[in-house]
Structure formats: structure tokens, C-alpha cells
C-alpha positions as CSV (number, residue, x, y, z in Angstrom):
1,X,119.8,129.4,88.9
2,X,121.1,125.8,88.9
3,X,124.7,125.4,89.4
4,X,126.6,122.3,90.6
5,X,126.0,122.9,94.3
6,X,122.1,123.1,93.2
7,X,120.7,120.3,95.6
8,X,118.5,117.3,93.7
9,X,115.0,116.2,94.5
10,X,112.7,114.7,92.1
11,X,109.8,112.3,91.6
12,X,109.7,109.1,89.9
13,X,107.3,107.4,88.2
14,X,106.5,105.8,84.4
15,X,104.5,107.8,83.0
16,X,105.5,111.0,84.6
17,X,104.7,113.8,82.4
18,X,101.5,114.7,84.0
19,X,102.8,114.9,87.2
20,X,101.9,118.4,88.9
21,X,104.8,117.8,92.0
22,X,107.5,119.7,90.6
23,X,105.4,123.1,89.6
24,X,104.3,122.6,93.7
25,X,108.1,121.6,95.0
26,X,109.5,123.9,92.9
27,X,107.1,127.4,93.9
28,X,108.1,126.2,97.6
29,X,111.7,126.1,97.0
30,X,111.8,129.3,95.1
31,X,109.9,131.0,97.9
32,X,112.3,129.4,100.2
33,X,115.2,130.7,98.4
34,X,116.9,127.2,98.6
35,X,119.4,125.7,96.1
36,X,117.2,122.9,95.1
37,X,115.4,121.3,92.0
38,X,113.0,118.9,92.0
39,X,113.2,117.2,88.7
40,X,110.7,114.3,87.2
41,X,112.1,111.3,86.1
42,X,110.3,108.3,84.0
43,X,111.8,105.4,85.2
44,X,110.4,102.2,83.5
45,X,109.7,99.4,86.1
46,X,113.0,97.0,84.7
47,X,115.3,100.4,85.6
48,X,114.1,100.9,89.0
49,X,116.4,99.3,91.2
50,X,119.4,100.6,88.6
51,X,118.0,103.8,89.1
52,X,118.1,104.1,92.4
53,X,121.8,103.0,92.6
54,X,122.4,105.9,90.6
55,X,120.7,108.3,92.7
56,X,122.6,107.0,95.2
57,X,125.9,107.8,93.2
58,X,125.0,111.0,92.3
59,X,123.6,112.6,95.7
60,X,120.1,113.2,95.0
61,X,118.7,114.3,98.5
62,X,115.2,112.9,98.5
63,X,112.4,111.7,96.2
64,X,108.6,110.7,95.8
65,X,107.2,107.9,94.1
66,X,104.0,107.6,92.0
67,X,102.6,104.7,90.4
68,X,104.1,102.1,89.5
69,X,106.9,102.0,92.3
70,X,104.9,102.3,95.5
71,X,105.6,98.6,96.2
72,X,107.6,97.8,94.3
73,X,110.8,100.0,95.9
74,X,110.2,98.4,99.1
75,X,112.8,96.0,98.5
76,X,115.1,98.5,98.2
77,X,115.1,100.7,101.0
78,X,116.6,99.9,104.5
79,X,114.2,101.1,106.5
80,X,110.1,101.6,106.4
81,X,108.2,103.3,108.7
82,X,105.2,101.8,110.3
83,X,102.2,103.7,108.4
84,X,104.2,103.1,105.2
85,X,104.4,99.3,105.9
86,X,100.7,99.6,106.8
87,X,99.7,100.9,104.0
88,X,101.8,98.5,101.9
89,X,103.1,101.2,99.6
90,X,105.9,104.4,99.9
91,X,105.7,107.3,98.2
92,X,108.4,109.8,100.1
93,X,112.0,108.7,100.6
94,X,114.8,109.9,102.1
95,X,118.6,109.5,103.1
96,X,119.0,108.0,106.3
97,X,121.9,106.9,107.8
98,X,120.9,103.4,107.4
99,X,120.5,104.5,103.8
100,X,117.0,105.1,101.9
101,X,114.0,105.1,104.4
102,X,110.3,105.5,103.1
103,X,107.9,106.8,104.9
104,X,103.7,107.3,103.0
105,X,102.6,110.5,103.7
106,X,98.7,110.3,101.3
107,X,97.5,109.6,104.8
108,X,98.4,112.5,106.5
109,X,97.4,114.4,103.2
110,X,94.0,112.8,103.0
111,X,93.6,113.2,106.8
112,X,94.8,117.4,106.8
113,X,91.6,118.5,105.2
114,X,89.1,116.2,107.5
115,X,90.6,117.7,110.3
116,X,89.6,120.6,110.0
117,X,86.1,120.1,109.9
118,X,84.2,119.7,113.7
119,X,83.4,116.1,114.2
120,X,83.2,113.7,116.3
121,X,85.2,110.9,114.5
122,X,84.4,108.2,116.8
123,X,80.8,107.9,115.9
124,X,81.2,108.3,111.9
125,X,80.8,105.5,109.7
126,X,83.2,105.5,106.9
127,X,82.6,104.3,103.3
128,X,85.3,103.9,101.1
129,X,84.8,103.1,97.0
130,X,87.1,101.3,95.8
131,X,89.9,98.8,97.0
132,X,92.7,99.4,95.1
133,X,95.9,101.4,96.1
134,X,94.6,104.5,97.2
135,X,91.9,102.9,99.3
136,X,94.6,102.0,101.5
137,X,96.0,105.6,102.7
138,X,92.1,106.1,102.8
139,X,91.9,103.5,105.5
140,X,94.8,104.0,107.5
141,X,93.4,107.9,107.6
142,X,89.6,106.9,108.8
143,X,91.5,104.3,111.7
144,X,93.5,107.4,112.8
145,X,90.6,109.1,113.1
146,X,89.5,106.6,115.4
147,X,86.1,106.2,113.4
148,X,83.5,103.9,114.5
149,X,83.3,102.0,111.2
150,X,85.1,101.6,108.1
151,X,83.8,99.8,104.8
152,X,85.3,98.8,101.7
153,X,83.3,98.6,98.8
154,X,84.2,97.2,95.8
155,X,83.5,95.3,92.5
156,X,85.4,92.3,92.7
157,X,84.6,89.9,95.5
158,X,88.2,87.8,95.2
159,X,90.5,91.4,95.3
160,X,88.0,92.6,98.4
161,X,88.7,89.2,100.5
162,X,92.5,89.7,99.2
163,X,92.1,93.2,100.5
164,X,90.6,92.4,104.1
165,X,93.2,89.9,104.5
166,X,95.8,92.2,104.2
167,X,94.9,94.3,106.8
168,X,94.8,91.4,108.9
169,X,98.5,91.4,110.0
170,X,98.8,95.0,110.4
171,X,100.5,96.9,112.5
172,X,98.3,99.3,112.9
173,X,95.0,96.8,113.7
174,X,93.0,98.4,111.5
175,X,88.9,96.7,112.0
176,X,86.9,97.5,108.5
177,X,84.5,95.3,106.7
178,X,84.3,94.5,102.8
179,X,81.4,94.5,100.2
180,X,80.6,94.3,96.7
181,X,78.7,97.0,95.1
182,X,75.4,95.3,95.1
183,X,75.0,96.2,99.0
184,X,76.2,99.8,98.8
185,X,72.7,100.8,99.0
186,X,72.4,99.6,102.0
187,X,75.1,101.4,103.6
188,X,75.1,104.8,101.7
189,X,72.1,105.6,104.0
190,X,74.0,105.0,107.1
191,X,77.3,107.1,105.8
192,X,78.8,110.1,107.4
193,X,82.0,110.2,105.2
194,X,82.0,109.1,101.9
195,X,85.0,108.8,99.9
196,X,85.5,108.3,95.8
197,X,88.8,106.1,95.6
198,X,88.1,105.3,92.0
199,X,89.5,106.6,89.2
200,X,85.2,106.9,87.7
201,X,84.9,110.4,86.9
202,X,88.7,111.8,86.0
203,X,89.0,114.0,83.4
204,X,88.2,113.8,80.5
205,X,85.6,111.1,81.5
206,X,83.9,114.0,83.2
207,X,80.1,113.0,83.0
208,X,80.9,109.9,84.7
209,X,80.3,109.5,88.4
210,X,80.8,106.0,90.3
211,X,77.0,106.5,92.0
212,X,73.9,105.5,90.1
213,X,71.0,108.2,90.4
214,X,69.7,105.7,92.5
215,X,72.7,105.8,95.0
216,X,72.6,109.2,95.2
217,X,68.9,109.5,96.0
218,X,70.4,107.4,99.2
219,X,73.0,109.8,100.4
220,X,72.3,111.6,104.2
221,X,72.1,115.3,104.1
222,X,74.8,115.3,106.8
223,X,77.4,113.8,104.5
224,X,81.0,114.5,103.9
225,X,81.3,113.5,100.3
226,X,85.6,113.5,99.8
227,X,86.6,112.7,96.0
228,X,90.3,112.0,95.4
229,X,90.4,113.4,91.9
230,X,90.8,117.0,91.3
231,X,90.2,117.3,87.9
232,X,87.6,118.0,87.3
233,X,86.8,120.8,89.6
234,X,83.8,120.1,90.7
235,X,83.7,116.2,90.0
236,X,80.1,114.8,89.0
237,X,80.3,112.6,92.2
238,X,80.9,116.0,94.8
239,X,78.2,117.8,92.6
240,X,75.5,115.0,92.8
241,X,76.5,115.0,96.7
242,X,76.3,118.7,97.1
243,X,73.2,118.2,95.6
244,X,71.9,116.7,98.4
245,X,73.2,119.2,101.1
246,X,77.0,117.4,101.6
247,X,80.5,118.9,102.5
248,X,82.5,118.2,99.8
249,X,86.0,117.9,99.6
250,X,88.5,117.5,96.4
251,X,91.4,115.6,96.0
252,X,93.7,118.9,95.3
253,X,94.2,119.5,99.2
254,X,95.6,116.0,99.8
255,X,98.1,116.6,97.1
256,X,99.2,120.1,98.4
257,X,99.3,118.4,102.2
258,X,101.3,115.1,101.2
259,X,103.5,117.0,98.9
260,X,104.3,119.5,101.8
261,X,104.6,116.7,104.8
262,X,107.5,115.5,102.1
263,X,109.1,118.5,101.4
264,X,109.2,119.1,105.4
265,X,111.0,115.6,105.6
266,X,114.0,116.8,103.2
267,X,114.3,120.2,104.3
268,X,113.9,119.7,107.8
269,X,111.9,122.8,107.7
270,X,108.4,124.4,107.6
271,X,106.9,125.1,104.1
272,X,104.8,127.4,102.2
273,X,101.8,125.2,102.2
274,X,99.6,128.4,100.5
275,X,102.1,128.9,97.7
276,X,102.2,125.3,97.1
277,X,98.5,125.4,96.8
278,X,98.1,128.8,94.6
279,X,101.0,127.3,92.2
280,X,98.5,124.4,91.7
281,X,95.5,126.2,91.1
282,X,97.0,128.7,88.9
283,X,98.2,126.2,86.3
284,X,95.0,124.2,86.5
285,X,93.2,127.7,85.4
286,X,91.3,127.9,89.1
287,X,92.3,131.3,89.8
């Protein structure tokens, strides 16, 4: 029941509507038996800094950010931690004493499920497709690792030097290499972790995969084929890699794991990771 001591947490973002966060947030919270909400809120980009003001005002405890805030709320918050201002995005904030502080917490939700496979990260090669936004949790979480090598493949030749160069300031001292598509031939063979950043293959564009048949003819048997879309469940992409004898993980776990790394940050407590995870799957029909 929400009263007016009921404690407000929420996610922002324009659109919103398909966010899955608050049927997540809110089976963890009801499990919990906390006095909390977590509400979405569309907040067009000219009403960001207005709305965050007003959050402010009004007390609400914490929030997380989907596109198209990641950067731009960096202005606005007092403090950033060092992953977050690796990455070059937030997408958890909280109040500090300072006032808002962002943290990014997709790396620690891409890296969850990779950990707990048996690996020796230091002699995988990494390739990452794709080198837009969510390429970049994607490589903070393969340098963590500590992985021998990390590549970024991508399309267009300008946004890849653009992307290298970013990296090139970082705290973090991240080493990876860039290329267009036309040599991912050459490296697929070489691969131990694979890893779908694109959004090629999202439902409903379901028969659409971002390898050729060619490509996939290429892929090691010893791969670990990660796609960051969940819907479909299979994707074509894990399928085709399967195919060809890979572990394949789905973008569902990292949503679950960054979702709960927040929710630990504004309760200050442990959460139900598993009920998180079942609330998911139930509304997406999986079980």
C-alpha cells in the first residue's frame, strides 16, 4: 500500500514504457516488505535537468537512467565514480551527501554471468560488435577481467577511431584495438568470447542476426557467444553459435545483476536476485 511515508525510486528515460525495471524493483521490494515504489518516468531530454530539481524537492531516494540520459546527466550530478566516468555514461544514482552521485553498474551486470563460468580470463581474446553505448560497459567488463585482448568491431571507421580515442584518457587504461567489419573474419576464428552489442536481431526483427553464414562457419567450438538482447529468447545470433558447440549467454542476466547491484546501493541491503529474475521471466512468458 502506498501512503505518504511510501519511499520513491524510479527510472527515467524517453521512451519508458517498455522498460521491464519496475516489475523487477518492485517484486524485490514487495519481497522485502519495504515501503518503496519504484515508478517510471518519461522525461523528454529539454526536462531533464528541471526534473531532477524536482526530484530533489520532492525526496525521491534513488533512480536509474536509460537512454537518452546516460551522458547527458553527468552535468548534473556532484560526484561520479571511476567505472562510471570510464565508461562515459551513468545509469544508477543516488543521494550523497555531496548531493546526486552516479555510479554504472551494466559492467558488473555484464561481468556477473561470465564469472561464473571456469576460465582463464587472461588468455581470452575478446570481440565485441558494435561501438556504440553498450560496447562500452562491454569493455570496461573484458579489462576487469584482465583478458588478453579486446577488439572493437564496427561499421563505421570515423565513430571506431572516435571510439579508441576515447579510451585513451581513461582511468581505467583500458588497451583494445578497433576494426571495421570487413576484417571480422579474420578475428572470429581466433575468438574465445564473443559478444552481440548491436541492437541486429531484437524483437520483432527476429530472423536477423549481425553474422553472415559465412561468419558463423568461422566461429571456434570453444566459444562463449554473449548476446545483450533478451528478446528473443533464443536470439538468432546464440542459436547460430550454439550451433556450433558455444556457451551462450542472454542479455536477461545482465539486467537482473545491474538492476540488483542498484537496488543494493539504495537500500543498503542484500536483495532477492532470484525473485527479481522469476518476476522477469514470468511476464516475458519464460516460465
Amino acid at each position: 500500500m502506498i501512503t505518504g511515508k511510501t519511499k520513491l525510486l524510479g527510472v527515467i528515460g524517453y521512451p519508458i514504457e517498455h522498460s521491464l525495471s519496475p516489475i523487477m524493483h518492485n517484486a524485490a521490494i514487495a519481497h522485502l516488505g519495504l515501503d518503496y515504489a519504484y515508478l517510471p518516468f518519461p522525461i523528454p531530454p529539454a526536462k531533464l535537468e528541471p526534473a531532477i530539481a524536482g526530484f530533489d524537492a520532492i525526496g525521491v531516494q534513488g533512480f536509474s537512467i536509460t537512454i537518452p540520459h546516460k551522458q547527458a546527466i553527468l552535468p548534473l550530478l556532484a560526484s561520479v565514480t571511476e567505472i562510471a566516468q570510464a565508461v562515459g555514461a551513468v545509469n544508477t544514482v543516488w543521494h550523497s551527501q555531496q548531493g546526486w552521485s552516479g555510479t554504472n553498474t551494466d559492467v558488473e551486470g555484464f561481468l556477473a554471468p561470465l564469472k561464473s563460468l571456469a576460465r582463464d580470463w587472461s588468455q581470452v581474446v575478446a570481440v565485441i560488435l558494435g561501438n556504440g553505448g553498450a560496447s562500452r560497459a562491454v569493455v570496461a567488463g573484458c579489462h576487469q577481467l584482465g583478458c588478453a585482448e579486446i577488439h572493437v568491431v564496427g561499421r563505421d571507421s570515423e565513430k571506431l577511431e572516435k571510439f579508441l580515442k576515447s579510451w585513451m584518457h581513461s582511468p581505467l587504461n583500458v588497451n583494445l584495438k578497433v576494426h571495421t567489419w570487413s576484417n571480422l573474419a579474420e578475428l572470429l576464428p581466433g575468438a574465445d568470447l564473443l559478444v552481440n552489442t548491436t541492437p541486429v536481431g531484437m524483437a520483432p526483427h527476429s530472423a536477423r542476426s549481425p553474422l553472415s553464414p559465412a561468419e558463423v562457419d568461422l566461429l571456434p567450438s570453444n566459444l562463449i557467444a554473449y548476446d545483450l538482447i533478451y528478446t528473443p529468447n533464443p536470439t538468432l545470433f546464440l542459436q547460430q553459435a550454439q550451433g556450433k558447440g558455444a556457451i551462450a549467454l542472454d542479455g536477461l542476466e545482465m539486467l537482473v545483476q545491474q538492476g540488483a547491484a542498484a537496488l543494493r546501493i539504495w537500500l543498503q541491503q542484500e536483495v532477492p536476485i532470484d525473485v527479481m529474475r522469476r518476476s522477469l521471466r514470468q511476464h516475458l512468458g519464460w516460465e
